[in-house]
N, C-alpha and C positions, 0 to 999 in steps of 0.2 A: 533351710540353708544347708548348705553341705560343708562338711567338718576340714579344716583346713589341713590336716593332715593328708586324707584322702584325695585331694585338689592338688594338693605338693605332689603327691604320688605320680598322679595322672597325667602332672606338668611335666615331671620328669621324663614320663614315656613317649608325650608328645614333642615330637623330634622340628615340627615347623618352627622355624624363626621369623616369616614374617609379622610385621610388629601387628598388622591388624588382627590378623590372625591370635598374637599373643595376648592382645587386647581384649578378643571377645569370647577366647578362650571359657573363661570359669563361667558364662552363662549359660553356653552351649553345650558344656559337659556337667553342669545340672542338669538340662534337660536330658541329656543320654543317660545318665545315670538315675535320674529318676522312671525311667520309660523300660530300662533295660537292666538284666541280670549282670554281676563282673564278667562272667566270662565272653560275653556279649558285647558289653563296653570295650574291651579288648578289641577284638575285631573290629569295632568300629573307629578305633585307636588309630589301625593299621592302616585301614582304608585309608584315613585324613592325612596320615605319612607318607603313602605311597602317590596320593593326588599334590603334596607337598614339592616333589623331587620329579613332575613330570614335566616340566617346565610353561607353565599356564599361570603363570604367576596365584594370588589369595584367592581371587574371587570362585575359583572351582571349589578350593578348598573348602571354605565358609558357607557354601552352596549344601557342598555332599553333608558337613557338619550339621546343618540345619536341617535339612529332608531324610536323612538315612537312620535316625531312634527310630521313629514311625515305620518304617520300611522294615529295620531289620528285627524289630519285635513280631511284624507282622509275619514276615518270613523265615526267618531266623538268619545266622552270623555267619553262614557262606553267600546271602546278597550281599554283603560287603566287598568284597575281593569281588563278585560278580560285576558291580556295578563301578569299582574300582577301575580292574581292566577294561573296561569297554569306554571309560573315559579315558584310557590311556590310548588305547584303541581311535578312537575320536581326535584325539588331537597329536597323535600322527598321522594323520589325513590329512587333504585338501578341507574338510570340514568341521578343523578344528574350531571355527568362529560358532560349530552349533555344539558345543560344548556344556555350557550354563544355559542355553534353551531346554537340550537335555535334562541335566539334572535340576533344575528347577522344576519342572514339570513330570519330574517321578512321583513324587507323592500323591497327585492328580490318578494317575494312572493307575497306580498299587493303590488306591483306593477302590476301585472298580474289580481289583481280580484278587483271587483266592487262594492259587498257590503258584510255588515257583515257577512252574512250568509254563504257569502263561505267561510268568513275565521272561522267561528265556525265548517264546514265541515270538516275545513284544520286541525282542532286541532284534530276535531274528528277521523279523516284517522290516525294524529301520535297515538292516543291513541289504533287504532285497531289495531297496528303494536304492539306496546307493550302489549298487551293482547295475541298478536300471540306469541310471542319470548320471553317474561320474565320469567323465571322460576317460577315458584309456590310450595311454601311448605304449610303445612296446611289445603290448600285452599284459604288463604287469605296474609299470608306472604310472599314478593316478596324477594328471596334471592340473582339470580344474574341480572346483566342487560342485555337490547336486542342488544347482540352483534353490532349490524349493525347502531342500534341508531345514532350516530355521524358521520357516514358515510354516511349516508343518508341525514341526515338533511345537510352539509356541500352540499351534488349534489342537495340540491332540488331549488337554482338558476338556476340550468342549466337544470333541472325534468321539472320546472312550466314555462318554458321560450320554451319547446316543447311541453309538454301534456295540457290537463284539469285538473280537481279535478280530476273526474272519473277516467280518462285516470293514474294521478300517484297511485290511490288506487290499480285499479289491477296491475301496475310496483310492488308496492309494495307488496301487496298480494300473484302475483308471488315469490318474494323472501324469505319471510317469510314461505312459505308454503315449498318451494322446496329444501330449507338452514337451514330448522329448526334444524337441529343435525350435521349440517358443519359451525361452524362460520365463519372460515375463508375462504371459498368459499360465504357467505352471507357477509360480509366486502367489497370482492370484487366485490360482485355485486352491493351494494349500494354506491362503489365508480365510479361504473360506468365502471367496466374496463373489465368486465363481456363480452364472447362472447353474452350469453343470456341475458345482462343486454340492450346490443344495439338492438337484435333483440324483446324484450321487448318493446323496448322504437318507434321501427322503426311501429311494431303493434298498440302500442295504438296512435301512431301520426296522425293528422288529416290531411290529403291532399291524392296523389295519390301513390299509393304505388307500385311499377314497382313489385311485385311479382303478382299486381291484372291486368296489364296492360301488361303484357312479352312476351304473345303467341301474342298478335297485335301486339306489335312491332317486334319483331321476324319474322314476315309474310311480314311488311311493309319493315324489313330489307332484308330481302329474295328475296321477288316480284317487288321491284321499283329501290333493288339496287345492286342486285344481288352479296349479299357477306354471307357467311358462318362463319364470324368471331363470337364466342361466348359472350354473355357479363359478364359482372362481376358489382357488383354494392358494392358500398361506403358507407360508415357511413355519412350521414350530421350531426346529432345530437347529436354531441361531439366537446368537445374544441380540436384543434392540433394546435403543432406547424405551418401549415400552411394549412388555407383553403380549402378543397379539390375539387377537379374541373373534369369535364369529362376529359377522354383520351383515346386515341388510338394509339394501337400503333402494333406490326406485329402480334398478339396475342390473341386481346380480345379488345371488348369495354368496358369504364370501364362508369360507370353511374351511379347517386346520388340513393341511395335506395327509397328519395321519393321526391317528387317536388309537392309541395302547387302552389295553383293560384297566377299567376304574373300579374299584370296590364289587369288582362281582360280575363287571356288566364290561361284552364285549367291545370292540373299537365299533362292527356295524351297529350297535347299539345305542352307541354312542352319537354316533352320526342319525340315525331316526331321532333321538331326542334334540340333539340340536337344532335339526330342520325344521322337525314339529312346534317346537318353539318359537322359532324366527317367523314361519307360517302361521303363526295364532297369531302373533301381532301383525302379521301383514292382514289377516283377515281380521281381526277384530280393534286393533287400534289405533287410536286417532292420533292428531297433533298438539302440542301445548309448545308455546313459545318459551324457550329457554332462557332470554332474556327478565323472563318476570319471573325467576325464582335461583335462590343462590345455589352452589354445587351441592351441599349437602344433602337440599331440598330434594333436588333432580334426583340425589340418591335414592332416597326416602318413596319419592313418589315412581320411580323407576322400580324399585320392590314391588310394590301394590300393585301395579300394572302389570309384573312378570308373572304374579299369581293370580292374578284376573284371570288374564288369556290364556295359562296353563290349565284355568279351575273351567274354562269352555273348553280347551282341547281333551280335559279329560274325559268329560260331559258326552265327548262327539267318539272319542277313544278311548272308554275305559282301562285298555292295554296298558296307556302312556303313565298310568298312577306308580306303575312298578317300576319304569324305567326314574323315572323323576325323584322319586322317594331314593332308592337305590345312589344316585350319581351327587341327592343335595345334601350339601353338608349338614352337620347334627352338632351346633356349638351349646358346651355344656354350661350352665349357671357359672357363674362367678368364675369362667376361664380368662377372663379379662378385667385387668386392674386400673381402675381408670384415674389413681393414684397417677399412674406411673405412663401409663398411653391412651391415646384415643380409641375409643371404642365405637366409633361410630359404622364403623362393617360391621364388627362385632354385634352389635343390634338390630342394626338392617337382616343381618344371616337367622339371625334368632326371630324377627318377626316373621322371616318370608318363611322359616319352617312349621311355623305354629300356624301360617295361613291355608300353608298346604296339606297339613299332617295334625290328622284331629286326635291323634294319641301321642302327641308332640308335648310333655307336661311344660310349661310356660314359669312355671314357679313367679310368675310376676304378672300384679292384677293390672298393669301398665298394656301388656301384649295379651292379656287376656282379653282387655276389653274390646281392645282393636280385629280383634279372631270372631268377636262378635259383631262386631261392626260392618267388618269384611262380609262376612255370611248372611247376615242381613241381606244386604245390599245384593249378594248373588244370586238370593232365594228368592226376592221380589222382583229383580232386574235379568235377570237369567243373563240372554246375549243382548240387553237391551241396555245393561250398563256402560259405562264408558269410560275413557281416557280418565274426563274430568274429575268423576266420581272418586276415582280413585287417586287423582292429584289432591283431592280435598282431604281425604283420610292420610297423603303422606304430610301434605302441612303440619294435620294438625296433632301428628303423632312425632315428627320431629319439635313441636312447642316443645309437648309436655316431654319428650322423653331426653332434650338438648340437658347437657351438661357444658356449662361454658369453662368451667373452670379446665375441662379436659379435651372436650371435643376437639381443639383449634390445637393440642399440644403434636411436637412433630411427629414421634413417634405412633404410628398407628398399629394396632393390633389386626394381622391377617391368618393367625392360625384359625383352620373350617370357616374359613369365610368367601371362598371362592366357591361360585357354582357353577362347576364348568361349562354343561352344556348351553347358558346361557347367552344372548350375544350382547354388542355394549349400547345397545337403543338406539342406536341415532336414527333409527326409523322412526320416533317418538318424537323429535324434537326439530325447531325448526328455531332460524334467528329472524331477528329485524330485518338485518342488512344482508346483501345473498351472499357477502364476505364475511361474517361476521363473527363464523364458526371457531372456538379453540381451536387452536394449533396443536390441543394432544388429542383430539377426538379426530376430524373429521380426515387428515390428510391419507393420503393409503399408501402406508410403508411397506405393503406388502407387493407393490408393482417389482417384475420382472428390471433389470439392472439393465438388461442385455439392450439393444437394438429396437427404438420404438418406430411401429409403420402407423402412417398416418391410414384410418381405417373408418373415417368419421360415418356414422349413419348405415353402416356393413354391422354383421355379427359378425360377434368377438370370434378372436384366431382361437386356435385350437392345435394343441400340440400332441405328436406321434414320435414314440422312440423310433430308433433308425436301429438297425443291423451292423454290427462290427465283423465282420469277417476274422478280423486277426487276432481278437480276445474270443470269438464266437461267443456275444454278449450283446445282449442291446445297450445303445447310449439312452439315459430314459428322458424324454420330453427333448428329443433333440432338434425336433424341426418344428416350425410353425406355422398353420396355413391361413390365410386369410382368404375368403370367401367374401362374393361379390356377383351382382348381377352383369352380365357381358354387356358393352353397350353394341346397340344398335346403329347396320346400314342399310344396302338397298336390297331391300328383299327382292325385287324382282330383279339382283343377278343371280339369285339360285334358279330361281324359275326360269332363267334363259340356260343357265346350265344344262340343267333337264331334258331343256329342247337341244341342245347341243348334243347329249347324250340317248336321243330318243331311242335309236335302234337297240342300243344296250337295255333304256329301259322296257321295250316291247318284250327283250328278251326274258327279262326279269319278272315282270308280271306276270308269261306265260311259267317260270317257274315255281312262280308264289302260290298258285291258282294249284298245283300242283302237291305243296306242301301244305294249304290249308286244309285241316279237317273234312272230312268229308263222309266218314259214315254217323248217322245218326243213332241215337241212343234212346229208345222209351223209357218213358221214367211213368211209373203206375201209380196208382193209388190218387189219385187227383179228385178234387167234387167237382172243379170244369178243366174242362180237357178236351184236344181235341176230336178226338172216337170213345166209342162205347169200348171197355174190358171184359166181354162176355163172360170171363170166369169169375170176376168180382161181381160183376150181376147178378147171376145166378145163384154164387152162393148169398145175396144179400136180401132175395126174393125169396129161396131154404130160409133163412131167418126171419124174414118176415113173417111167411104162413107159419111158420112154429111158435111166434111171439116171440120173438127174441126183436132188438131195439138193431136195424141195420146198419151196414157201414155203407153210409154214401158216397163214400171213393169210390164210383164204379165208373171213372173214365181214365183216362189215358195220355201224352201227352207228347212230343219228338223233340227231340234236343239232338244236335251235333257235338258231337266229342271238341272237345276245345281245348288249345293248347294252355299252357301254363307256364307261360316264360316273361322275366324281369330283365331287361337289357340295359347299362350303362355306356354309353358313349364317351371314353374319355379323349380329348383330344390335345397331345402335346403340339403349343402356342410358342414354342421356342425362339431365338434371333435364327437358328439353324435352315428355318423356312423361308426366309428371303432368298437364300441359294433358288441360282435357274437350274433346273434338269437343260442338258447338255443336247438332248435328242428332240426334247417336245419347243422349246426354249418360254416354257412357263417355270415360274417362280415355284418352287415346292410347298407355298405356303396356297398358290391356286391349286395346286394336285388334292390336297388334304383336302378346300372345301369340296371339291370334285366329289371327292371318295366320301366324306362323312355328308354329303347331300344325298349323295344316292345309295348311301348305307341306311340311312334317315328315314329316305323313303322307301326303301323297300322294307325295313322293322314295320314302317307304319302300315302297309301294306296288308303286313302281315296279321294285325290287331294284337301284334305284342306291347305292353307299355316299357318305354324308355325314355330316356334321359339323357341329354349332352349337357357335358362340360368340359372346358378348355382349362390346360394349367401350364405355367411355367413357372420360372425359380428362379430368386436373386439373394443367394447362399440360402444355408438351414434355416435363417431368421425370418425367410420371407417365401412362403411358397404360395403363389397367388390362382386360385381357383375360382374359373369365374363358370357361374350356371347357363348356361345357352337354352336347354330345354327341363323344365324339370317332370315328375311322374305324372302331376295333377297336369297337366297342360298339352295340348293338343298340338299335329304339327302345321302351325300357322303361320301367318306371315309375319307376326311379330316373330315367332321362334326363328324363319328363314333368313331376317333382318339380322339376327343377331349370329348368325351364322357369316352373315356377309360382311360383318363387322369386324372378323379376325384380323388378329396381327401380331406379329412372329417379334420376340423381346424376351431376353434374359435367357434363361439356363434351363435345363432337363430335370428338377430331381422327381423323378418317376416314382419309388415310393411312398412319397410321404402324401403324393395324389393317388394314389390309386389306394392307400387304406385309408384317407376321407372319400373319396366316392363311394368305396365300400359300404363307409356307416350309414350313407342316403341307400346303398341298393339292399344291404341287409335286413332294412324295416319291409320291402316288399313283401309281399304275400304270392308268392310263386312256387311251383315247386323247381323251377330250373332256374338259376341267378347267373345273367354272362355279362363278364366285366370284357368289351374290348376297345383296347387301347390303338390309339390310330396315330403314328410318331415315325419320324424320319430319323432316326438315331436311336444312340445309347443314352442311358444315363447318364448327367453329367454336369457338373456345377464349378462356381469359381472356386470355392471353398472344400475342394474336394480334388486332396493333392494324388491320393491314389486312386487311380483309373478306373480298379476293379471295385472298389467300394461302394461306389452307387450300386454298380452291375449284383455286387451278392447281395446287399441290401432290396433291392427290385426282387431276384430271386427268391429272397427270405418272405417278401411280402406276399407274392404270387400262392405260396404255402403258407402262410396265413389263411388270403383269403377263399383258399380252396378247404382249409380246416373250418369255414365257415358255409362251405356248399357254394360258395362261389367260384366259377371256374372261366378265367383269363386265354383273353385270345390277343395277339398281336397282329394289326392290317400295318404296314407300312411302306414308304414308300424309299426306300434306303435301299441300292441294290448291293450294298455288303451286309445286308442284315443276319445275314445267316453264321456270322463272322459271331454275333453275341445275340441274337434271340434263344439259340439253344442252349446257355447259359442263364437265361432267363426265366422261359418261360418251363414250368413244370406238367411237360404233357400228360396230359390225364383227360381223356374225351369223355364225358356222363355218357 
């Protein structure tokens, strides 16, 4: 307690009168005084007098008094006055109401950074935020305030607890920039509820980001474990009602969007152990009805299963022993008092180390016996063991190892009890009824907010950042495409086409016939072939009479030089193709099958393999790409059908189709890749208030996909095109 003398003193100095204030007085200047030196407490005296007399009535006061010991020990006694003015500051603005968002949420903040300089940064970032968003009259009079203000400051415990300085300025930047004339879409993003507020946040975060990591995994997932399931990836960097965790389940792997270094072991590392895990139990585990055993059981025997199918992945992977060891927890003897909480992780962590790690000391003949039990059973059962097996040893090691008196109490013990790269089994478990399942297991809190398309029995959409011209930045995961097969019409209106356009096509063949390969190529060394190679003969006849064992390659063989070209047919399906051309008085959406019929057929002509597909756009949320022909597929009359079956609906966004076509034409095996786009317009969407934005976003992408060797041609039928393709397209002939 503090000596009432010293209290008298300090009452003295403090100049506020109001009564709450005067009331909570001597608890709040124990704490400063216990935290802090006199001359310290001083300035933090002055601060509490000067937020007294700015007219904000107590509650700033009793705010700065409670958060600023912390702060200005941390910093020292010029944050006082710092943090002083800038609330003074604050509430001679239009945004005085963010005030006590402010300083409530300093402590949060100054907990994160180091010295003062970043926190004069940090003031400086809210001040750029308000310069972006406060209205301005005059030139100098502020009339309303920045919407997002109190929203923002309110998430930026949960901003500076994932990003940097850096990292929240552009969060914030972004929102300001993008929300400037939507406040209430800029609210929600600074509340964080924002689809682009998570994919913001998942960009500027520092670790591994499974969008820069996807195609190795992907490969790893493919080549070591031979499964085709898709993934889907999570928010970490959000408060939820319950922590989100990998899973799998008949559908999709589901996985964190980014994984920071754990104890040693990179974020890609991290992501190989997770996967490999969830793929042990897809390939080695079975079903046990959740119904016939209570939660703690499921625990219990959810352990024993995760080291079964770890103890075959290692078996098939010796590599995975180093990752696994590395990333699981090591809880020590008696770190858990089960006096006081349950310990029920706590022993589940300690069996499943002792299961996995045979220099694991156990100090308990309880988990010793079970490490023998386990190994048994893997030694005689190898991959031959099962689910059950291992349901039966967690039975019967929660009997013996339950403590009632503590297991059921509320408080549970979770220090090293988590193992992360694990995921939560409900690939494992199955109910009675097909409703039946918890409401804290099965539901998926991790679904996208924004805008659902009905997409039943199609693969899953697929999302591509867009290009900002005006930040010169991408928006990340901004568009999203769904994918689908085109339906089918009358094939034999292409084929009357054709004959409509016969003279063209006689023309055309005669110049195909022209550009196909034509000189041949000996390839030597053959056992049949079709001529003798006199010079391999002869020497292998010299070898013979010498005794030497000859080389029976002595024939020869012709081959034609052959080209090496991958062709993508994109075709925009826009409303823009119902328009008639003026001169032919056909519809623009018959011109396009006209042209990509007899582009069709002259590629195939050629025995280049290629590919159509059609796409149009109903905003960012929906960009719909349907397949008309794909690589494996011949040009048939189903392909022709489905060509006849076009029709002109919705919007341009060019972009976000031409870097998913890309991802189908970049697995070719060509050495020339030609992405061309067949389209009566520009770029251009409902949700897409500036004109040029598509147009430099299409441009950004065209340099993308030429920094991948693929290289974009535009056929169209727009005779102002010339007005924006050379804005578009980045000429570069291979």
């Amino acid at each position: 307690m503090m000596n009432e003398e010293l209290l008298a003193e300090y009452q003295h100095k403090f100049k506020c009168k109001f009564p709450k204030a005067l009331e909570l007085f001597p608890k709040l200047l124990e704490h400063a005084v216990n935290s802090l030196p006199p001359h310290k407490v001083e300035a933090y005296l002055e601060g509490a007098n000067f937020l007294c007399m700015i007219g904000q009535g107590v509650e700033p006061v009793l705010v700065y008094m409670e958060v600023m010991p912390e702060i200005t020990a941390h910093f020292g006694p010029g944050t006082n006055k710092m943090i002083a003015d800038y609330s003074y500051q604050l509430a001679r603005s239009p945004n005085k109401k963010a005030l006590i968002p402010f300083l409530s949420t300093l402590g949060s903040v100054c907990r994160r950074i180091d010295r003062i300089e970043e926190l004069e940064l940090y003031l400086q970032i809210i001040d750029e935020y308000v310069d972006k968003t406060q209205t301005v009259i005059h030139g100098h009079h502020s009339l309303y305030e920045s919407p997002g203000m109190i929203a923002l400051l309110e998430s930026m415990p949960q901003l500076i607890s994932k990003l940097c300085l850096n990292g929240i300025r552009n969060f914030i930047d972004y929102g300001a920039r993008n929300y400037l004339n939507a406040p209430d879409e800029q609210i929600a993003y600074f509340q964080l509820k924002s689809q682009d507020a998570k994919s913001i946040i998942t960009r500027e975060r520092a670790g591994t980001n499974f969008k820069d990591v996807e195609r190795h995994i992907d490969m790893l997932k493919s080549c070591m474990w031979d499964c085709d399931l898709p993934f889907k990836t999570f928010a970490t960097a959000f408060d939820q009602l319950r922590k989100p965790v990998p899973y799998l389940d008949e559908q999709l792997l589901a996985v964190p969007d980014v994984y920071d270094e754990e104890n040693g072991v990179s974020g890609l590392d991290r992501y190989r152990a997770t996967v490999a895990h969830m793929l042990a139990h897809k390939t080695w585990s079975g079903k046990l009805m959740a119904d016939n055993y209570a939660p703690q059981m499921q625990l219990f025997i959810s352990v024993f299963e995760d080291c079964r199918v770890e103890y075959l992945a290692m078996q098939r992977y010796p590599g995975l022993r180093k990752l696994f060891m590395a990333l699981h927890p090591y809880p020590k003897k008696g770190a858990c008092d089960d006096s006081k909480q349950s310990c029920v992780r706590y022993r589940a962590t300690r069996m499943s180390r002792a299961l996995l790690d045979e220099n694991f000391d156990t100090e308990n003949p309880l988990l010793e016996e079970f490490r023998e039990r386990f190994n048994k059973i893997m030694l005689e059962k190898g991959k031959n063991s099962t689910t059950q097996d291992m349901s039966e040893l967690g039975i019967d090691f929660y009997v013996k190892s339950r403590k009632q008196s503590s297991d059921s109490l509320p408080g549970v013990f979770f220090d090293d009890t988590e193992v992360s790269y694990r995921d939560d089994n409900r690939c494992m478990w199955f109910y009675y009824e097909e409703y039946d399942e918890p409401d804290e297991i099965m539901p998926n809190e991790y679904e996208n907010e924004e805008r659902i398309i009905e997409n039943e029995g199609d693969l899953p959409p697929r999302h591509y950042d867009e290009w900002d011209y005006v930040s010169e930045s991408y928006r990340p995961d901004w568009t999203t495409v769904y994918e689908r097969l085109h339906p089918s019409g009358d094939a034999g209106k292409i084929d009357r086409l054709m004959e409509k356009h016969g003279d063209l096509a006689k023309r055309l063949k005669k110049m195909i016939e022209m550009l196909k390969p034509q000189n041949k190529k000996r390839i030597r060394f053959q056992e049949e072939g079709e001529e003798l190679d006199l010079d391999v003969a002869l020497r292998s006849m010299i070898d013979f009479k010498s005794g030497q064992a000859p080389d029976p390659r002595i024939n020869y063989s012709h081959t034609t030089d052959s080209r090496s070209i991958a062709v993508m047919l994109l075709v925009d399906t826009s409303q823009s193709l119902n328009e008639r051309n003026q001169e032919t008085g056909q519809t623009l959406l018959e011109l396009s099958e006209e042209a990509l019929a007899i582009t069709a057929w002259t590629i195939e002509q050629l025995g280049d393999k290629f590919a159509i597909a059609g796409f149009c756009s109903d905003t960012r949320h929906e960009v719909r790409y349907q397949h008309i022909k794909g690589y494996s597929e011949g040009y048939t009359d189903e392909v022709k059908a489905r060509i006849a079956g076009m029709e002109a609906s919705y919007s341009t966004r060019m972009g976000a189709a031409m870097r998913h076509a890309a991802h189908y034409l970049e697995a070719q095996k060509a050495e020339k890749k030609l992405l061309l786009v067949l389209t009566d317009g520009e770029p251009a969407d409902v949700d897409a208030k500036d004109p040029k934005m598509l147009i430099q976003d299409t441009h950004k992408a065209v340099e993308e996909l030429q920094g991948k060797g693929i290289y974009t041609y535009c056929i169209t039928v727009d005779p102002k095109a010339d007005e924006y393709v050379a804005d578009i397209l980045v000429i570069n002939i291979p």
